[in-house]
C-alpha positions as a Python dict, from the first residue, in 0.01 Angstrom:
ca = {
    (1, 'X'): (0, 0, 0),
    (2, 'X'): (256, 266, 107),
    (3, 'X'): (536, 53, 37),
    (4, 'X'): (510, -119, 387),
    (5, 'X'): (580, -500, 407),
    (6, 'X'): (346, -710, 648),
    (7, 'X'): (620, -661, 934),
    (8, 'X'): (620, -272, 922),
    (9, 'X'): (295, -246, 901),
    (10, 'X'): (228, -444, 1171),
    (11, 'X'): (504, -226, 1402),
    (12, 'X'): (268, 91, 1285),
    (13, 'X'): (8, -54, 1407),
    (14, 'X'): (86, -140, 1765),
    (15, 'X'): (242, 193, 1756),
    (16, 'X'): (-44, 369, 1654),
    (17, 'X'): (-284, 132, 1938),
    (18, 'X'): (-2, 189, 2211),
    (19, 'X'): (-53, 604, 2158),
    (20, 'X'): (-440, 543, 2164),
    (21, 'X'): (-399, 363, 2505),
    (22, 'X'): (-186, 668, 2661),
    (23, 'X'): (-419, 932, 2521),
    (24, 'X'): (-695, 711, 2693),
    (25, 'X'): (-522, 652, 2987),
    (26, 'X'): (-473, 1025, 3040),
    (27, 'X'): (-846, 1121, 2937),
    (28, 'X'): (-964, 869, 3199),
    (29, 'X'): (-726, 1032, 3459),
    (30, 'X'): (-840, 1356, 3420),
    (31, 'X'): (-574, 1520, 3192),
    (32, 'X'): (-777, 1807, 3001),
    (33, 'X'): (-576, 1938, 2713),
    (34, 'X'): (-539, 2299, 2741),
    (35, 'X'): (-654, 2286, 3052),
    (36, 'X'): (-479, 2356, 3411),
    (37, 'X'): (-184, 2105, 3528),
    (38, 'X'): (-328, 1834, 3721),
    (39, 'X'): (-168, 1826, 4098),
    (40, 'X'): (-137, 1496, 4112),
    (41, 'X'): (102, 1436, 4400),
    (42, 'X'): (-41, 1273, 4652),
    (43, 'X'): (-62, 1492, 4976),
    (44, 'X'): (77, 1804, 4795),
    (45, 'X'): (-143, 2072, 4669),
    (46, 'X'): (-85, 2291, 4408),
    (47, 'X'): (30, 2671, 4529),
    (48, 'X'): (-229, 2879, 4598),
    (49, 'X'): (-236, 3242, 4559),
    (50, 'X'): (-374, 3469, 4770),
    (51, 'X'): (-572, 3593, 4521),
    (52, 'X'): (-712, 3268, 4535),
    (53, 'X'): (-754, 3240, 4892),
    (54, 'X'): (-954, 3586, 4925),
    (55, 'X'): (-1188, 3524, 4619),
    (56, 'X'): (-1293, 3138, 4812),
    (57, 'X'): (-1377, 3334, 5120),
    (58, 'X'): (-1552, 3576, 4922),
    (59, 'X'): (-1721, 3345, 4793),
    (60, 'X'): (-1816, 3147, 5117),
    (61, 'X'): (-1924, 3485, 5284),
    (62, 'X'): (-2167, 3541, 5000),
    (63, 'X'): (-2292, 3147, 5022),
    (64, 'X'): (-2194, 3105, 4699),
    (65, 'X'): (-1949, 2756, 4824),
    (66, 'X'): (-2004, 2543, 4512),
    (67, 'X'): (-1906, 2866, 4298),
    (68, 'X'): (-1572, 2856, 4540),
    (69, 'X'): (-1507, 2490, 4436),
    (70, 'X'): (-1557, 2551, 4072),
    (71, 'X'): (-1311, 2829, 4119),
    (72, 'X'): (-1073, 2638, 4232),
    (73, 'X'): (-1049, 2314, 4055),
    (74, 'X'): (-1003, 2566, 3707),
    (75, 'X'): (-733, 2764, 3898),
    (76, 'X'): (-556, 2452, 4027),
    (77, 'X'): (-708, 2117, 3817),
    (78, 'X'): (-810, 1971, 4151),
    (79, 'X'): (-1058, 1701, 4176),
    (80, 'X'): (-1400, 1763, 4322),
    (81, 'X'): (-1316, 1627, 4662),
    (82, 'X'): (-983, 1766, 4709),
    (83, 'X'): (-1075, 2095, 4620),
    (84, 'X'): (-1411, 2101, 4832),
    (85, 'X'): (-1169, 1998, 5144),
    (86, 'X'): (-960, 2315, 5040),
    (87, 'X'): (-1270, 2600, 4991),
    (88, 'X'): (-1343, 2451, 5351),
    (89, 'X'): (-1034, 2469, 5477),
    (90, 'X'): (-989, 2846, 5284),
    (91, 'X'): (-1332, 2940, 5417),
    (92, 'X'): (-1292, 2819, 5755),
    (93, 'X'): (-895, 2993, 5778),
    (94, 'X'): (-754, 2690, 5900),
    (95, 'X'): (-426, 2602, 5760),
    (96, 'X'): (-399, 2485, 5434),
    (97, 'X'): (-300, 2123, 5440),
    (98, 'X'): (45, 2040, 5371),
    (99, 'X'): (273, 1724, 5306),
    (100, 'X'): (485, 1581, 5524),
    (101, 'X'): (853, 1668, 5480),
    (102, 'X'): (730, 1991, 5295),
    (103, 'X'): (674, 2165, 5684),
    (104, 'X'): (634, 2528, 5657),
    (105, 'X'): (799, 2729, 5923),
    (106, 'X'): (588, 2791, 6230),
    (107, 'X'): (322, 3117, 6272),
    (108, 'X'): (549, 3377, 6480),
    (109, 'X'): (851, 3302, 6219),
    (110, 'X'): (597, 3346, 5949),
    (111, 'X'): (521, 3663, 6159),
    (112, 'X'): (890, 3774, 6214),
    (113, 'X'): (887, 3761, 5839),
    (114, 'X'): (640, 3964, 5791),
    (115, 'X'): (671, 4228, 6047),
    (116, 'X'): (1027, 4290, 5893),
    (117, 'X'): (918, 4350, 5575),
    (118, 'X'): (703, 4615, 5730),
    (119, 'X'): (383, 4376, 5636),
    (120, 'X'): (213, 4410, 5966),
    (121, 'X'): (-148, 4441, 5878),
    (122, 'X'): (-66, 4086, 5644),
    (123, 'X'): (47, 3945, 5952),
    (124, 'X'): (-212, 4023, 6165),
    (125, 'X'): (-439, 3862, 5848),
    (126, 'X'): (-264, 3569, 5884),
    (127, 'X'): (-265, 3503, 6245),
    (128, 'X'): (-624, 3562, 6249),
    (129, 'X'): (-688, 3304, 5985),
    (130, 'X'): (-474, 3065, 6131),
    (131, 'X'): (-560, 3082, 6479),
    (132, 'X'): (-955, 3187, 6504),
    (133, 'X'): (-843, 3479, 6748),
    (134, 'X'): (-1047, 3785, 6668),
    (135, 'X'): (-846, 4156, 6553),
    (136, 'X'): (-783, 4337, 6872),
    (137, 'X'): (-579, 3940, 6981),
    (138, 'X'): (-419, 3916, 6678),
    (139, 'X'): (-292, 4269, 6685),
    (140, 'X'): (-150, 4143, 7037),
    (141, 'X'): (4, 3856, 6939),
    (142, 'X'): (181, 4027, 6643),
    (143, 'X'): (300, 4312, 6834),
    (144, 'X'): (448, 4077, 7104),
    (145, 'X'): (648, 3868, 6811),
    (146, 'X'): (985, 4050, 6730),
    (147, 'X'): (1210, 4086, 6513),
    (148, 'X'): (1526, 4098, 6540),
    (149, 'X'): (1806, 4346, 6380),
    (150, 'X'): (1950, 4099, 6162),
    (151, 'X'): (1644, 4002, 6021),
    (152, 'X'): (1738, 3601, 6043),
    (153, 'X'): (1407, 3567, 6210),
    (154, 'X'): (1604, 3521, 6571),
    (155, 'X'): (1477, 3819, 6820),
}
């Protein structure tokens, strides 16, 4: 036909059946082409801006939650579940999840951090949304966090 003996043409054709299995494969795992990247690690999650973060509470505040989970599985290619458990955990201002060995550093370093980079208000945010405490605590807690003059996060 194209000048293909039975041997090539049968190579072609497992070829061609072994790239229709991938391309299945991936469809049936969720790849979308064009689409956002998948976080498929399991226990990771993808970053998440705080852009992000603000328009899921936003979102929460206004009742709106399954607009907050559409939200984020386009901005992140989560699945349904996993980013449900992450508007709640946005919403509610617990911690976002993270995977072991990938720690971050603890709330008053975070807080040294951002005091120095004259960030205080952010800080006060952050504590508040980690912690539950209302403003007029967090304010206390973030005043009584210092920073040091090196700025190695050691007072």
């Amino acid at each position: 036909m194209f000048g293909l003996g039975w041997a090539e043409a049968l190579i072609l054709a497992v070829i061609v059946i072994a790239l229709l299995g991938v391309v299945l494969a991936a469809v049936r795992a969720g790849a979308r082409p064009g689409g956002p990247l998948a976080w498929r690690s399991p226990g990771l999650l993808p970053p998440v801006s705080a852009d992000l973060q603000h328009r899921v509470r936003e979102l929460y505040a206004e009742g709106k939650k399954i607009e907050a989970i559409k939200v984020i599985r386009e901005q992140t290619g989560l699945g349904l579940k996993e980013a449900k458990d992450l508007a709640e955990a946005m919403a509610s201002g617990r911690p976002l999840p993270v995977a072991p060995g990938h720690a971050r550093p603890d709330l008053a370093s975070r807080v040294r951090e951002l005091k120095a980079a004259g960030h205080a208000e952010q800080a006060v945010f952050l504590v508040r949304g980690e912690t539950g405490m209302g403003q007029a605590e967090a304010e206390r807690f973030v005043e009584a966090i210092g920073v040091d003059a090196a700025g190695d996060g050691e007072p």
